[in-house]
Steps between C-alpha positions, in 0.01 A plus 500: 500500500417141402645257330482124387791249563526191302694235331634658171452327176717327251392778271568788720880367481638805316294718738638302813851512374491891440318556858806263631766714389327822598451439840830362563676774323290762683614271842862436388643773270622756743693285642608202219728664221489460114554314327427251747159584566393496151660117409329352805151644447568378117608161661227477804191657306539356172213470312570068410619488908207667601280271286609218639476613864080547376514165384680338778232307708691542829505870439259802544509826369307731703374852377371802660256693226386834574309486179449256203862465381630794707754288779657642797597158654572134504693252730653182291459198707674151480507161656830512585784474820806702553768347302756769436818372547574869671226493751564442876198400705489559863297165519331301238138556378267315657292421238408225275381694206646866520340778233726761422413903411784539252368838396278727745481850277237796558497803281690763724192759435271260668677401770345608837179354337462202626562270216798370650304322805215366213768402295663303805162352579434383135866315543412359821146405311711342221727291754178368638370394190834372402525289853839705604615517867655796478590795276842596493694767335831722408522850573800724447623595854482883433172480378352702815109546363518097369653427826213707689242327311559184520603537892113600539403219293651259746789338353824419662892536409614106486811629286721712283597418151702653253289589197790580151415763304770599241832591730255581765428253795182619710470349826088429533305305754332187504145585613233216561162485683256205591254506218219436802652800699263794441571779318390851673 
C-alpha cells in the first residue's frame, strides 16, 4: 500500500470536515449515544470551524491519501498548552512551545498498515518545522489500540483530564513526548 501525507488545503475543507466526522464516528459511535454523537460532530467538524482551523497559521491539518482525493487519515495539529480547566497534570510540561495532536484518526480498514507510525513521523516532522519541544496529546483512557500506539511511539502519561461530551465525562490521558526523542 502507499500513500502520501500532507497538509490539507483550504479547498479540501468540505472534504476534511466529512473525513473528520467519519473517522471519529467510526472511533466513537459504539460507545457515544445519539443524539449526542451527532450534535458534537455537527459542532467539532463543521464545515465554517473546520475552515478556520485550515486557515489558522498556528494550525496543521495533516492527511493520509491513499489516492488523489481518496483519505484514510489525518492528525490536526496546534500550537497550543493544556488549558482545560478539568485537566490534572502529574507535573507541568516542560516545554516552552508545546504542539498538540488534537485529532490522531486512521481509517479502521487500514489500520495494521503502518500509516499510523508515518503519520506520527509527519507530526513530529511538522513540530520540527514549527520549532515545538514537544508533542502532547489527549487520549480517552479506554482507548486500548490508541493507548498501544502511542505507548510504542514513546510518549508518556503526565496526566488525566476529564474530556465532556454530552452527559458523558470520559476520563483520557495526557500523553506528551520530546519532539527530539525518536520515534521507532
Amino acid at each position: 500500500m502507499t500513500w502520501t501525507i500532507r497538509p490539507a488545503r483550504q479547498t479540501e475543507a468540505a472534504a476534511v470536515a466529512a473525513l473528520g466526522a467519519r473517522l471519529f464516528r467510526e472511533a466513537y459511535g459504539p460507545t457515544h449515544p445519539e443524539p449526542t454523537l451527532s450534535s458534537y460532530l455537527a459542532e467539532a467538524f463543521g464545515l465554517e470551524r473546520v475552515r478556520r482551523i485550515l486557515a489558522d497559521p498556528d494550525a496543521t491539518w495533516l492527511v493520509v491519501e491513499s489516492a488523489p482525493d481518496e483519505y484514510v487519515g489525518y492528525a490536526h495539529l496546534r500550537v497550543a498548552a493544556p488549558d482545560a480547566p478539568t485537566t490534572v497534570l502529574a507535573r507541568a510540561l516542560p516545554v516552552t512551545r508545546p504542539l498538540e495532536i488534537v485529532r490522531f484518526y486512521i481509517d479502521g480498514r487500514h489500520h495494521g498498515h503502518g500509516l499510523a507510525a508515518a503519520l506520527m513521523k509527519a507530526c513530529e516532522a511538522e513540530a520540527r518545522r514549527r520549532g515545538a519541544d514537544v508533542l502532547w496529546l489527549q487520549a480517552w483512557q479506554e482507548a486500548g489500540r490508541a493507548l498501544r500506539f502511542y505507548e510504542k511511539a514513546c510518549v508518556e502519561r503526565i496526566g488525566t483530564p476529564i474530556f465532556p461530551f454530552g452527559e458523558l465525562e470520559d476520563h483520557d490521558f495526557v500523553l506528551a513526548r520530546p519532539v527530539t526523542a525518536t520515534i521507532p
